[in-house]
N, C-alpha and C positions, 0 to 999 in steps of 0.2 A: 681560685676560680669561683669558688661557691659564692665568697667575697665581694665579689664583681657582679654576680650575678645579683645579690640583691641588693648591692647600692645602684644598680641598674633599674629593678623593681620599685624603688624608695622613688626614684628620678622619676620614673613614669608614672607612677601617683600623686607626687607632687600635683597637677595642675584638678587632678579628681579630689584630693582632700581639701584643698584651695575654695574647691566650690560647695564642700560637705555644710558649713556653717552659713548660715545667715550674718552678714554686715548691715550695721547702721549706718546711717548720715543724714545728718541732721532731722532726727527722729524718726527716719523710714526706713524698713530692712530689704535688703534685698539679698536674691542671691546671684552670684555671679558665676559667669559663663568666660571663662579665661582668653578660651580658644576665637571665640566671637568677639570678643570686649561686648559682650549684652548685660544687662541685668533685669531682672525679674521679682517684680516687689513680693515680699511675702509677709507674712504676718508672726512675730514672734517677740515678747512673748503674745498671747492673746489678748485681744480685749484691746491691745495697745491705744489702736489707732482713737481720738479725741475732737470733735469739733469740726475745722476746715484744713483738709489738707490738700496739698498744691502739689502733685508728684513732676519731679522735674522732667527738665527731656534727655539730660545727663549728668553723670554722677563720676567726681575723681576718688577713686579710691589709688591708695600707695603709689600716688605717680603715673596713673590708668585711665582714661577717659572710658567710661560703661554707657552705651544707649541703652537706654528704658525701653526695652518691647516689650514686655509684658505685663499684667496684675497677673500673680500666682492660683495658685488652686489655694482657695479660703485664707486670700491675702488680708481683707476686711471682714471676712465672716463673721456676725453677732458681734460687732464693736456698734455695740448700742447707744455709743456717746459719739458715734460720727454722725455729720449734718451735711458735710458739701463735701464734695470731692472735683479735681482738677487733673485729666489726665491729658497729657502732653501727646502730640502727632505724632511722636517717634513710637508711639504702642498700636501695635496692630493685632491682640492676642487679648481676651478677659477670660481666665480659666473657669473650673469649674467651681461652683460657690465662694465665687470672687468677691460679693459684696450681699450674700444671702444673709438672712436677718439683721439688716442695719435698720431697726424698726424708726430709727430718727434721720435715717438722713432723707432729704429734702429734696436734693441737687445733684445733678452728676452732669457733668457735659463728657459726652464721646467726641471722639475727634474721627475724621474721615479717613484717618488713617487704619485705624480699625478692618479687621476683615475678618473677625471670626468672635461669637458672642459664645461661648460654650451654655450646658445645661445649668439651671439652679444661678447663673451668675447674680441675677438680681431678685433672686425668688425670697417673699416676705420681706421687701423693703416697704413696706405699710404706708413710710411716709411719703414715699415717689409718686410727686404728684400729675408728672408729663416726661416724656423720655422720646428723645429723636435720636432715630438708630443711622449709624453713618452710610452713606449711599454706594459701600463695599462690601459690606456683610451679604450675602448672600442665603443664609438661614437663619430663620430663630428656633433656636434647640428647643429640647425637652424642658419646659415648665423654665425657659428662662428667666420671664416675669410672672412666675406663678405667686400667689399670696400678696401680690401688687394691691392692695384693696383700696387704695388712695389714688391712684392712679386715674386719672379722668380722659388722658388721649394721650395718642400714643402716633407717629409719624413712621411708616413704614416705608422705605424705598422703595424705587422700581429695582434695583437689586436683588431683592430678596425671590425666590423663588419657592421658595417654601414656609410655611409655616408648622413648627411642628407638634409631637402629642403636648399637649396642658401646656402653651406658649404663654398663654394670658389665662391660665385656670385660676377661679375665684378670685379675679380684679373686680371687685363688687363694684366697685366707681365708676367703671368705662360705660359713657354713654353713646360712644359713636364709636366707629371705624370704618377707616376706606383701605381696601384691600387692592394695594396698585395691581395694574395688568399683566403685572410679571410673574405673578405667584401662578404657579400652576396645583399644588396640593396645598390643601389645608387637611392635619392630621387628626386622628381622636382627640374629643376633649380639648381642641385647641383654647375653648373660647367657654369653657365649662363653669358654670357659679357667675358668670360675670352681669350674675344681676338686675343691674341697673341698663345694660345694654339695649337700646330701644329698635334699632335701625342699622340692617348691613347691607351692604351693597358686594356681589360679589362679580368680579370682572368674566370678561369672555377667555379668559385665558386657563381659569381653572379647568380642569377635565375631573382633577379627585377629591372628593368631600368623604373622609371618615367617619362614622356612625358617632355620635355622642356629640358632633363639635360644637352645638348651641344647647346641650343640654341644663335645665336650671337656670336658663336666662330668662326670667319669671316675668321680665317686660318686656321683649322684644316682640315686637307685633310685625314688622313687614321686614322683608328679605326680597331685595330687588335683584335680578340677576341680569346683566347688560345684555342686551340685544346680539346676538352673530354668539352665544355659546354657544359650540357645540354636544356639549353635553350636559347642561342643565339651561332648559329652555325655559323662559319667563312666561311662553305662554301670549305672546302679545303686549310685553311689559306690566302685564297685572302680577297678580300675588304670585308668589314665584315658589316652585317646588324643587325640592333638592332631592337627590337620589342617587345610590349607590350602583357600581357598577351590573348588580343584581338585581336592581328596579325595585331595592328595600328602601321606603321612604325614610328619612332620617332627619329631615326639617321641617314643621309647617308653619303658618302665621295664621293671620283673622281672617275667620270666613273663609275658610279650605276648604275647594272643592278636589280631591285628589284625581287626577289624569288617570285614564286608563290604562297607562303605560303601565302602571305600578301594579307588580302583583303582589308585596306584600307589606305590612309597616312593621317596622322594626322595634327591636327594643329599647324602650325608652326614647324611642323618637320624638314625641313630645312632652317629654317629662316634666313636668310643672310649670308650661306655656301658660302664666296666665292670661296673657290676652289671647289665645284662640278661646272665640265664642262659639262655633260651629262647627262641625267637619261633613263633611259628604266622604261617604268611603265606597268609591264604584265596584262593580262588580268582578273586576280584575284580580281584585283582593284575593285569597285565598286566608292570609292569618294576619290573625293584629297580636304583635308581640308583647312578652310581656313588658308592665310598666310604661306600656306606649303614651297611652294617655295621662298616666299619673299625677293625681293635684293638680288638675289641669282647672283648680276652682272657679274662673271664667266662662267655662265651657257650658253651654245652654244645652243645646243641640246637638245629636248624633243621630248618623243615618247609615247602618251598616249596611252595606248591599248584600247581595245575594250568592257572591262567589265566598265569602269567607265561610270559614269550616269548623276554623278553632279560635275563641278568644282568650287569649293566654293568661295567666296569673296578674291580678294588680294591674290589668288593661287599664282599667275606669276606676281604681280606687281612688276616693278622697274628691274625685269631681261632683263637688257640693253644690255648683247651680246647677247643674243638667235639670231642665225640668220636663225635656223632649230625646226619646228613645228607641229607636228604630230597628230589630233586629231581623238581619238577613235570614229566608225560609231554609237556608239549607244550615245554619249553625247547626253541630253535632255535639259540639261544647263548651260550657262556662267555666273556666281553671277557677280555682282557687282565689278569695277577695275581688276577683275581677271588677264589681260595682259595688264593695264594700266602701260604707259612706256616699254614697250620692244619696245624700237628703233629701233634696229638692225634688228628684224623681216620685210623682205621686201615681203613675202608672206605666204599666210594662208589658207585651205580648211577647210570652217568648215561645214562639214557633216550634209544633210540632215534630221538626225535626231534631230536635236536642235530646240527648239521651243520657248527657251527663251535668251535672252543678255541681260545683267544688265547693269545699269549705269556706263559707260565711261569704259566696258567690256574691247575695244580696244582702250579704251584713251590715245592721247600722242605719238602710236605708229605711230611714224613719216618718217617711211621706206616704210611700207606698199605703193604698187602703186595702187591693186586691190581686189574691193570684192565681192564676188556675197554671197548674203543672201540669206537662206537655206529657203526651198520654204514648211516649215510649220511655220514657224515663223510670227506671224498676229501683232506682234508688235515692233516695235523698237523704244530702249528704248530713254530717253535723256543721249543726250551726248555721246552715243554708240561709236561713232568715230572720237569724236572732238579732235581736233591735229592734225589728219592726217595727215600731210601738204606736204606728199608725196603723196599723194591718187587721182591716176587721173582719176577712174574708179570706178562705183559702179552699180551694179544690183540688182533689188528690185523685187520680189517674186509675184505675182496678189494673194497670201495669207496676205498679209502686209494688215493691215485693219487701223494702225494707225502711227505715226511718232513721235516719242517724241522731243520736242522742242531741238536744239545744235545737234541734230545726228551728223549732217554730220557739225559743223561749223570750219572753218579753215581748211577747206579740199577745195583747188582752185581744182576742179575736171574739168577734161576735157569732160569727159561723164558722161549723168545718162542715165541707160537705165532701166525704168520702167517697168516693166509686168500686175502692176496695169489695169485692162481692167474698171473698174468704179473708179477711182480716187476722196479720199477723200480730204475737206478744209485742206490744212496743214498749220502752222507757216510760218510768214515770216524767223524765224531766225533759222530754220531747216537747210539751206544751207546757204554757206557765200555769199555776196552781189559778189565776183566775177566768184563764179557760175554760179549764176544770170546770169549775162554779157556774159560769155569765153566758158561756157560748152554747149553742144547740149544735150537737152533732147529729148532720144529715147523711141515710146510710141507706144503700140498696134495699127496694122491698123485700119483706122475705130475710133481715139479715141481724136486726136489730138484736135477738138474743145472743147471734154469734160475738158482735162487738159486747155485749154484758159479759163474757164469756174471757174475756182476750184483756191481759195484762193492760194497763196504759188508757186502751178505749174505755175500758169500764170505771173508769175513774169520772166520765164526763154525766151529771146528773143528766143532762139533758139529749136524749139519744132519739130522733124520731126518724120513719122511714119515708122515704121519698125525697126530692129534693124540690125549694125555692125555687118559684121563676119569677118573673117578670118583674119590674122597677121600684114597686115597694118592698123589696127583701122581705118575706115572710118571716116570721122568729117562730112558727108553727102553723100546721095544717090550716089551722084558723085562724089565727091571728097574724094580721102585719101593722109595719110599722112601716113609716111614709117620714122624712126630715128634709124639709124643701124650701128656700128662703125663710130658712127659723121660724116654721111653721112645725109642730110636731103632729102627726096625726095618727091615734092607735083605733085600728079596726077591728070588732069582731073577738070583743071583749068582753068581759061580766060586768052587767051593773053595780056600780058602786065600788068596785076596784081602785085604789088609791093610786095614781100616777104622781111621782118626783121627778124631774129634770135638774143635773148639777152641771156647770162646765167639767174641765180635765182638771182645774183645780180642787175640784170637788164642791166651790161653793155652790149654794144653791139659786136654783134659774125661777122655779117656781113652778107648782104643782094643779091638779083638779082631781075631780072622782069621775067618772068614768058614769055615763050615760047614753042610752037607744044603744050600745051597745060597743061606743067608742068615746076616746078622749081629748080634746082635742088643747094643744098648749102655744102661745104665743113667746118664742125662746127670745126671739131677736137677738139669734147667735147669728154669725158670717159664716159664709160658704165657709166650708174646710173647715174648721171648730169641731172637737170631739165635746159630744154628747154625752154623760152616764143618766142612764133612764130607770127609774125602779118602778117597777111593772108590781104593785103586790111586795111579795118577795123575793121576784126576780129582777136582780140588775144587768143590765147590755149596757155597751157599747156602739155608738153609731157617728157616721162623720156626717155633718148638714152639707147637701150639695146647694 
């Protein structure tokens, strides 16, 4: 009986061991499906497959007719010596990383018979220059054509209703797409790194747009959205705004002026847009996320309104043109890098209401000449403003209770002018050593021996009480100093005093002595040119307006 019993067992396995092995024919493997007469090409051993191969539409094995429905899971995977592929109507199935790193093939025809593209199938096919998807698929999976970076267009069905996370992530080639009217979601990251992308048009049928989907498309400049959306409105068919069911912006283009609808921008919502040159952010806003703006190196112009509160880490890092800067009266704070690197920025008011700067807030930003610190702010951070190296002016709040080590390093400042009325020990490397030396620090009357007195301040030779006003910057009580169309003019001076003039190079501009009690020098430097001035044997710092 036991006998019976497993040649019974043996019987019934039969047709599962039959299909445990991969079969060749005429150099393609597949595996077989007994029960269906199917077969499903697979890859074995690897690397196999070579050049142009022609998969039939059926295949005799042992006296067996097999139809071909499917490419397996990593049938062609990294066969790096395939160029074309030919797949037959009878396949309706490409598994998962069916033809992922074929960094040379070329060519693929789908056939309509087709109705399901799995994940990864064509992701890093590098050399895939165009791909039309059969008009029965109905999704394109996760990161199907991801790493596609040869890829220049792409033909999506009315079919398709979805697009999903990383479909077309980093196809650096794609310069266009039209997204038919069937799609109603596009996922995270659908369309992420893709570069070279210039121009999308997105239909009335969409309702869901994922945060990230045109992230690092470093060219795409307009985003049209067809007329009757109901849920991403174009606005009149002008510049068109995209937005999350949360009314978190998540797309912009050139010249954005942001809808009141929006109360907040998102993370990364425009990460490395280089063609937006401006944004308007209305007062709906409440926070700009981080990385929002990030290397957004086109970007001129910003104009935060008045409802945001917080600007979050890496908002404005790395936007190198900004050279206009707007910040809303009710900001409470600046995270962390937030405008580290915007060069171009050569002035900035930042509103009273801020009470906090993050680490290297304004780092880098190397234009910058002047800054007065918003007078509820008790702390400044490290490195707040290190780079500077334009920065020849700074004012410090009598709310400032402490000073984070680097604030101000590599900033040759020509003034500090303190409000501090009880001055705390600071760092020696809070200022750079040639502040030390070249700047005057300006300090509450009544207060100057307490700063001699105090770690860090007492370091600075030049300590006088009262502060500079008016448009000639004073460098002391009596003396100022005037730099106006590359006119230099020192007032209120000893006769016979030696005056030098160098550019930032150091070389030299040209000098006089000093008479009636002033000096007067002809630079013919350009607006914005830094000045080194040796007064005697004091040198400053100054920028020619």
């Amino acid at each position: 009986m036991m006998k019976k019993r497993l040649l019974l067992l043996v019987v019934m396995l039969l047709p599962i061991l039959a299909n445990a092995d991969p079969v060749e024919k005429n150099g393609i493997y597949y595996n077989l499906d007994i029960k269906t007469k199917t077969a499903t090409v697979t890859n074995n051993p690897p690397d196999r497959y070579q050049g142009s191969v022609n998969i039939p539409k059926t295949i005799w094995i042992n006296g067996t007719t097999y139809n071909v429905t499917a490419i397996g899971v990593s049938a062609f995977s990294n066969c790096r010596s395939l160029t074309s592929v030919t797949i037959p109507n009878s396949v309706t199935r490409i598994a998962l990383f069916a033809f992922s790193g074929c960094t040379n093939l070329t060519s693929v025809t789908i056939p309509n018979s087709v109705t399901n593209i799995t994940a990864y199938a064509f992701a890093n096919c590098t050399s895939l220059t165009s791909i039309t998807i059969p008009n029965k698929v109905t999704s394109i999976n996760y990161k199907t054509f991801a790493g596609c970076s040869g890829l220049t267009s792409v033909t999506i069905p009315n079919s398709v209703t979805s697009i999903g996370e990383g479909a077309f992530l980093k196809c650096s080639g794609l310069t266009s797409v039209t997204i038919p009217n069937s799609v109603t979601r596009i996922d995270a990251n659908a369309f992420y790194g893709c570069s070279s992308l210039t121009s999308v048009t997105i239909p009335n049928s969409v309702t869901s747009i994922e945060p990230s989907v045109f992230e690092n498309c470093k060219d795409l400049t307009s985003i049209f959205v067809e007329t009757g959306n109901s849920k991403y409105d174009s606005r009149d068919n002008c510049n068109a705004i995209i937005e999350t069911e949360s009314n978190t912006l998540i797309m912009g283009i050139k010249n954005t002026t942001i809808p009141g609808s929006v109360t907040s921008i998102g993370s990364y919502a425009f990460s490395s847009c280089n063609g937006l040159t401006s944004v308007t952010i209305p007062n709906s806003v409440t926070s700009i996320g981080n990385h929002a703006f990030y290397e957004c190196s086109g970007l001129t112009s910003v104009t935060i309104g008045n409802g945001v509160t917080n600007i979050e880490y890496w908002a404005f890092y790395g936007c190198s043109g900004m050279t206009s800067l707007t910040i809303g009266n009710n900001v409470t704070s600046i995270d962390n890098f937030a405008f580290y690197g915007c060069s171009s920025l050569t002035s900035v008011t930042i509103p009273n209401s801020v009470t906090s700067m993050g680490l290297e807030a304004f780092g880098n930003c190397t234009s910058l000449t002047s800054i007065t610190i918003p007078n509820k702010v008790t702390s400044i951070n490290s490195s707040t403003f290190s780079g500077c190296s334009g920065l020849t002016s700074v004012t410090i709040p009598n709310s400032v209770t402490n000073i984070g080590r680097g604030a101000f390093v590599d900033c040759d400042l020509i003034e500090v002018i303190s409000k501090i009325e009880n001055p705390c020990n600071i760092a020696k490397d809070i200022f750079s050593n040639n502040t030390f030396s070249n700047a005057t620090l300006y300090v509450p009357e009544g207060t100057k021996n307490k700063y001699k007195l105090q770690d860090g301040w007492k370091n600075f030779i030049h300590i006088e009480e009262g502060y500079p006003s008016g448009i000639d910057q004073p460098l002391s009580k009596t003396r100022q100093i005037k730099m106006e169309d590359g006119l230099l003019t020192i007032k209120n001076i000893k006769n016979g005093t030696s005056v030098s003039v160098y550019n930032a190079n150091g070389s030299f501009i040209g000098s006089t002595i000093s008479q009636n009690e002033q000096a007067i020098i002809d630079t013919n430097m350009q607006p914005g040119s830094v000045a080194i001035i040796k007064i005697g044997e004091q040198s400053v710092k100054v920028i020619i307006k």
